[in-house]
Steps between C-alpha positions, in 0.01 A plus 500: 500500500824601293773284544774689711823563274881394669732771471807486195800588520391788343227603750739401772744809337310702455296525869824521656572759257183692593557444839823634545416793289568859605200649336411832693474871431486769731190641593628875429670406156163352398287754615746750292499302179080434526221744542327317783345601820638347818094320476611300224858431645311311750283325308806378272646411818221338638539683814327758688511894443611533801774285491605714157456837663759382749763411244452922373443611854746705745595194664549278184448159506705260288263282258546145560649292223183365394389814419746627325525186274143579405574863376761351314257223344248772445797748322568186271153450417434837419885559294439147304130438470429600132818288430357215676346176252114500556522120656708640793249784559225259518696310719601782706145657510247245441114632398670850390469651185819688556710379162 
């Protein structure tokens, strides 16, 4: 078993930094700026198609925040990725051979 690591003052800034982040991107402004179905919004999203079709339906639905931090994560992954040092990839996608 690994001995459990206390929290710096550095880890301390930055979770409430992460916390109290604003991270989100509209569901339409991604869906313009990517060439995805509303299939792979969900599965970004970790959320049903269903639930997606709803947000593009007649009687749209507003994405809740979690969702629309994801898109956001995803749009940074996808923007930054080739800029990204191979020991954070591994770290971000362990058993990949995305590099």
């Amino acid at each position: 078993m690994t001995k459990r690591r206390h929290l710096s003052f550095k880890e301390i800034t930055l979770l409430n930094l992460y916390s109290n982040c604003q991270l989100s991107m509209d569901v339409f402004e991604f869906y313009q700026k990517w060439n995805v179905t509303q299939k792979q919004i969900a599965h970004i999203c970790g959320c049903s198609l269903s639930t997606v079709e709803r947000w593009f339906g007649s009687q749209r639905r507003t994405p809740e925040p979690i969702y629309t931090r994801r898109l956001a994560e995803m749009d940074l992954l996808w923007e930054l990725w080739s800029e990204l040092p191979v020991e954070i990839k591994q770290k971000l996608c362990p058993n990949s051979n995305l590099t």
